[in-house]
N, C-alpha and C positions, 0 to 999 in steps of 0.2 A: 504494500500500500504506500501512493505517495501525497506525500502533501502540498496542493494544491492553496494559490490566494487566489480569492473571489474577491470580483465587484458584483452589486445586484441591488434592485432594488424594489420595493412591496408593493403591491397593487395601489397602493394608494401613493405610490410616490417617494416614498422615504428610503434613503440610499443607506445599503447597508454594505460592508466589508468584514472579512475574515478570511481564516486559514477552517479547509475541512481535507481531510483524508480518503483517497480513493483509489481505484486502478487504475482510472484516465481521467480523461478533462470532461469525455461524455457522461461519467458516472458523476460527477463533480455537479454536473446541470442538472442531472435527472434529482440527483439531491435538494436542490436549491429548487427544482417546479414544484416536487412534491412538498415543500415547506411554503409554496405560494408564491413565490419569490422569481422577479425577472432577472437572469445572470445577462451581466453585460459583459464583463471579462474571467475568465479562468483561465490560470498560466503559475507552473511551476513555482513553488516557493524560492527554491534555491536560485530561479533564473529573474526576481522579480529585481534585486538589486541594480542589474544588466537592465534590466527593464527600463528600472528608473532612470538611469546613466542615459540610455539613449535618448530618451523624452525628453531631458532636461539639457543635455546638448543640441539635443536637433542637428546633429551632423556639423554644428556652428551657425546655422541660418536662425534669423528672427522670423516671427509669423508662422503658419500654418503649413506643415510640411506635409509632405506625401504618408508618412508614417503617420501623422495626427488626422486626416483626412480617412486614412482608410481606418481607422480606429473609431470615430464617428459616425461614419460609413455601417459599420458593426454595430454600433449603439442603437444606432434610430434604427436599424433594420429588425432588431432583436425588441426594439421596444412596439412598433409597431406591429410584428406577427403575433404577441400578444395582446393586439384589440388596443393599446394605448393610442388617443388620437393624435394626429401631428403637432399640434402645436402643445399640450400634455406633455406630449415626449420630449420635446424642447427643453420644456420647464425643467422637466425630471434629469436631464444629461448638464443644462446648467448647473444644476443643485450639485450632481458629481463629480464635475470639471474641476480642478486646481489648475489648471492652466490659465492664466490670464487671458492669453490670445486664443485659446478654444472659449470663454466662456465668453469675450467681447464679439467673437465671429458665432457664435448661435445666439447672440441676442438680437445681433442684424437679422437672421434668420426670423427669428422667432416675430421681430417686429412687422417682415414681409410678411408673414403667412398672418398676421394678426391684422393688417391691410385688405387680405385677400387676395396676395397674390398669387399661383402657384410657386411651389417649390422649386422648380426650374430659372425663371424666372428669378426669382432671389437670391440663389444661385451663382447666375450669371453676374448677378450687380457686384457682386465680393471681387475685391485685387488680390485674392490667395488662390491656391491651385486648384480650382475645379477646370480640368482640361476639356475640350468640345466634346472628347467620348464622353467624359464623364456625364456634362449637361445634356447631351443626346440618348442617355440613357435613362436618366430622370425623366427627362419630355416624354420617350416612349412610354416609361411604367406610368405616367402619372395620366397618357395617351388611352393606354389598354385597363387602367383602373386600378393595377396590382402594383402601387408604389411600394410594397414590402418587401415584394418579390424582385423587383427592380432594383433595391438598393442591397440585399440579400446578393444579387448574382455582380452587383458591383463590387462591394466586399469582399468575396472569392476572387473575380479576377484582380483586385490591387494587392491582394496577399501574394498568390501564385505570381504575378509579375513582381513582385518585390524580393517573393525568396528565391527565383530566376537568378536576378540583377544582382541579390546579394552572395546567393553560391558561388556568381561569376568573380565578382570582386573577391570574396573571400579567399577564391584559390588562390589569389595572383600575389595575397599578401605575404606568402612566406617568400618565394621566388625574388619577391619584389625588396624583401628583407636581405635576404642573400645578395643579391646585387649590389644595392648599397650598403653592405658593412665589407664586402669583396674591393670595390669601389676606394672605401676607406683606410681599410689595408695596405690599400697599393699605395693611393697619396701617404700613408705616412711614410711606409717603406721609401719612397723615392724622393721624400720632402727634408725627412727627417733622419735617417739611418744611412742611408748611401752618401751622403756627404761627411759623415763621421770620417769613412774609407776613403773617399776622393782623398780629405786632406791630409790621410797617411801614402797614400800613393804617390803625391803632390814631392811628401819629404823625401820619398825614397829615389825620385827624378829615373826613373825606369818606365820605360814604356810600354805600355796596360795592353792586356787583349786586346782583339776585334769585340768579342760578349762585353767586357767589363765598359770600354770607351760607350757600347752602345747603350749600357745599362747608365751609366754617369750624364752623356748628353741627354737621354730622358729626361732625367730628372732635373739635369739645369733648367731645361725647356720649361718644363712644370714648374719648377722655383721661379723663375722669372718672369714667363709669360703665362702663366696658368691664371692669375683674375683675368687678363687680354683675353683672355681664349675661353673662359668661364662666359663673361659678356659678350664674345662673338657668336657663342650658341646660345643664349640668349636671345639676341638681338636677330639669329637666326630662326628662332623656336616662330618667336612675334612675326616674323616678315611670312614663315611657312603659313601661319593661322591666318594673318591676314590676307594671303593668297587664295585658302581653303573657302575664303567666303564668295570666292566666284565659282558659280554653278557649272562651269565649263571644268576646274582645275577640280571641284568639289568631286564630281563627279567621276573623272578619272580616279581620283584615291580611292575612291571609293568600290570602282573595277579591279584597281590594283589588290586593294583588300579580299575582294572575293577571289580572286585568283592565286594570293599566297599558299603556300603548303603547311598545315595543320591550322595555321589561324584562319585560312580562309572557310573551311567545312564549320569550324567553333561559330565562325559570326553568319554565316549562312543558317546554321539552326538555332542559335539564339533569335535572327529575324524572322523566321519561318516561325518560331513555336510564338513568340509575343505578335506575328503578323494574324495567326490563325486562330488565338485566345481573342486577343479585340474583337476580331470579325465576328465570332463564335456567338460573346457576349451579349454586343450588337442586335444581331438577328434574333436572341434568343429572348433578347428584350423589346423585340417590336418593332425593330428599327428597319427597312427595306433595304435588299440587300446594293444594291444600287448606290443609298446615304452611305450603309457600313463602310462600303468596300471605300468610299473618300475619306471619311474616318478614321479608320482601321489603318490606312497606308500612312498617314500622318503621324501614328507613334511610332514607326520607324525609326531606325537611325541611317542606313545603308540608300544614298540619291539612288543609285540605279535600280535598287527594287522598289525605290517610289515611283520612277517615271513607267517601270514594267507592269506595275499596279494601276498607275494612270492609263496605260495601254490597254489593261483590259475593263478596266471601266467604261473605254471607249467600246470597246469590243459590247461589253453587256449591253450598251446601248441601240447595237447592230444586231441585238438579237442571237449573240453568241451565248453559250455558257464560260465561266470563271476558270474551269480547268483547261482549256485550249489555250488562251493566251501566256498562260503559265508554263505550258510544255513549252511552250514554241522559245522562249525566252533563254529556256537551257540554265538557268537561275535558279527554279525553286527541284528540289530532290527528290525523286520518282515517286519514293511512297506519297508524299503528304500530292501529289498529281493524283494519285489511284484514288486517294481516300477524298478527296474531294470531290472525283466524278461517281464514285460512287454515292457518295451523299446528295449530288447535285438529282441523279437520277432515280433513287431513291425517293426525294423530297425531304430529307436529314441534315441537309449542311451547314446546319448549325450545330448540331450535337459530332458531327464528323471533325467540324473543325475545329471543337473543344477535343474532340481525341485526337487530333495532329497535335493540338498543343502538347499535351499529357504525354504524348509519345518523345517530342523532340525536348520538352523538358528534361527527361531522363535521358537524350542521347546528350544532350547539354555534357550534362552531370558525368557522363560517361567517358565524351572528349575531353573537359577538363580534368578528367583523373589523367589519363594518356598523355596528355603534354604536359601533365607535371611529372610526370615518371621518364618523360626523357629529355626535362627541361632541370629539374635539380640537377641530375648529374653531372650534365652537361656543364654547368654552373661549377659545380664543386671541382670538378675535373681543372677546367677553364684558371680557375683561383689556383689550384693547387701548380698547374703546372707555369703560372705566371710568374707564382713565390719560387717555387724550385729556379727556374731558371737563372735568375734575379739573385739566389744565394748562390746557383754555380758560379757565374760571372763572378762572384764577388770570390768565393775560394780560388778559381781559376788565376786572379791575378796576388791574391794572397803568397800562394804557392810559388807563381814564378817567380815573385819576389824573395822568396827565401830559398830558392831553387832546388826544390828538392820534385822530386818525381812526380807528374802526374798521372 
């Protein structure tokens, strides 16, 4: 049995919090309905401290983040399928907030809907992140009557897009640890340690290896001009980004990216599985597949599968289906082609292309194990045989100087 903190709160509104003991998070709810009781959050005791840390960081950002959004997201959906009315529910997620900036951004809410505005609408008027999917998917649910259920299937997909985006990042941090302390190794070794030896070589007026000379002019380099050359990739970094913002130069990197070896297949199914969950969503919430598919191509990140996506929008409009201009592009990966014409033919392509997600999630998951398993080593290797060398050179002339055998 583990133990579990809850948020939840009574039928009548009064917010209640504690720790209860169970075998999972669903047994943890089923506890708390049978006591009467709406749960808004249940999450690990042990992982609540992390919890707190992230919320109160906000990744460094002020205002309403993606994490606090889809959190809210959760709340009003959870308060709503239990019969609480909207603006009720407001009141009631007020009362629970500690967030300053969540409780002043549901009181704009609450003051809209107290107007009679819809929820979409009100929505829209907020400078924090509700994105066009997002408000196009309130419109539908609030369109088709089932706003619980609309903001219920929004919930799911900002989770799944989130532990995506965060799996992805996560991997990269150890690798990305290794680099720079690899990185930092070498400046000190050539900043700080190899000039020790230069000025014993210096006394000894003997003339150094070919290694040793090569290993010494490094590191002059680096001592001297290393800020110059720190600020000329800099100064380079800014001129390449500012380049990236033309659609002609954006675009190429962006071909070049799909066509790399192991990164290229990683960011082709990271865009296929968040290209085919939006869509999925979308449709699944009312929206016409026509709107989704201009939508859905917008959370992209990769221009040439937007303009490929704008092609077949074109295409749907000719009376084609969705999976033709997809093969033809050579872009999107056979399966998620198959499983889309068959959904298409079916009449499922919405619940299809929640299972392309679901699928490529897990190949995600899969390729980033793979290129960390032949990206450390590679790493480790790389460090190791950098320092080796770097101490040969340095015994190399050690030795000839006292001339004894090598």
């Amino acid at each position: 049995m583990a133990l579990y903190h809850f948020k939840a709160v009574s039928q009548s509104g009064e917010p209640q919090e504690g720790r209860l003991e169970g075998a999972d998070q669903q047994a943890i709810v089923r506890q708390l309905q049978q006591r009467g009781l709406i749960p808004l959050s249940v999450e690990p005791a042990g992982d609540r401290s992390a919890s707190i840390l992230n919320m109160k960081l906000s990744l460094g950002r002020k205002g309403t983040s993606e994490r606090q959004i889809q959190a809210l997201t959760q709340d009003l959906a959870a308060l709503l399928k239990a019969g609480v009315p909207l603006e009720r529910a407001l009141s009631i997620m007020i009362q629970v907030r500690d967030r300053e900036e969540d409780t002043r951004l549901l009181n704009r809410i609450r003051e809209g809907i107290q107007r009679g505005q819809p929820l979409s609408a009100v929505l829209a008027e907020q400078d924090t992140g509700f994105s066009p999917f997002y408000l196009n998917m309130i419109r539908a649910a609030e369109i088709s009557g089932n706003l619980e259920q609309g903001l219920a299937d929004l919930a799911v997909y900002l989770e799944r897009s989130r532990q995506l985006r965060e799996k992805a990042l996560s991997a990269l941090i150890y690798p990305a640890i290794l680099l720079l302390v690899s990185a930092a190794s070498l400046l000190i070794i050539l900043t700080y340690v190899i000039p020790q030896f230069q000025q014993l070589f210096a006394d000894m007026g003997q003339a150094m290896p070919l290694p040793t000379r090569i290993v010494i002019g490094t590191a002059d380099f680096i001592k001297n001009a290393g800020l110059w050359l720190l600020l000329g990739l800099l100064l380079l970094l800014l001129y390449v980004r500012r380049r990236l913002h033309e659609p002609r130069i954006r675009l190429a990197w962006h071909r070049l990216q799909l066509n790399l070896p192991l990164v290229g297949p990683l960011i082709q199914r990271l865009e296929v599985a968040r290209f085919s969950r939006s869509l999925g969503t979308l449709m699944k919430g009312g929206v016409p597949l026509l709107g989704a598919l201009d939508i859905a191509r917008q959370t992209l990140g990769n221009q040439l599968l937007i303009e490929i996506l704008a092609e077949a929008g074109n295409g749907l409009k000719e009376g084609k289906r969705l999976a033709e201009p997809l093969q033809a592009s050579g872009r999107f990966p056979p399966l998620a082609i198959q499983m889309i014409r068959v959904g298409e033919e079916t009449g499922q392509l919405e619940e299809m292309l929640l299972r392309v997600a679901d699928t490529y999630d897990r190949e995600v998951e899969n390729a980033i194990q793979r290129l960390l398993t032949i990206l450390e080593p590679v790493l480790i290797l790389g460090l190791g045989v950098l320092i080796a060398g770097i101490i040969i050179s340095m015994l190399v002339a050690i030795l000839s100087i006292n001339e004894l055998p090598i």
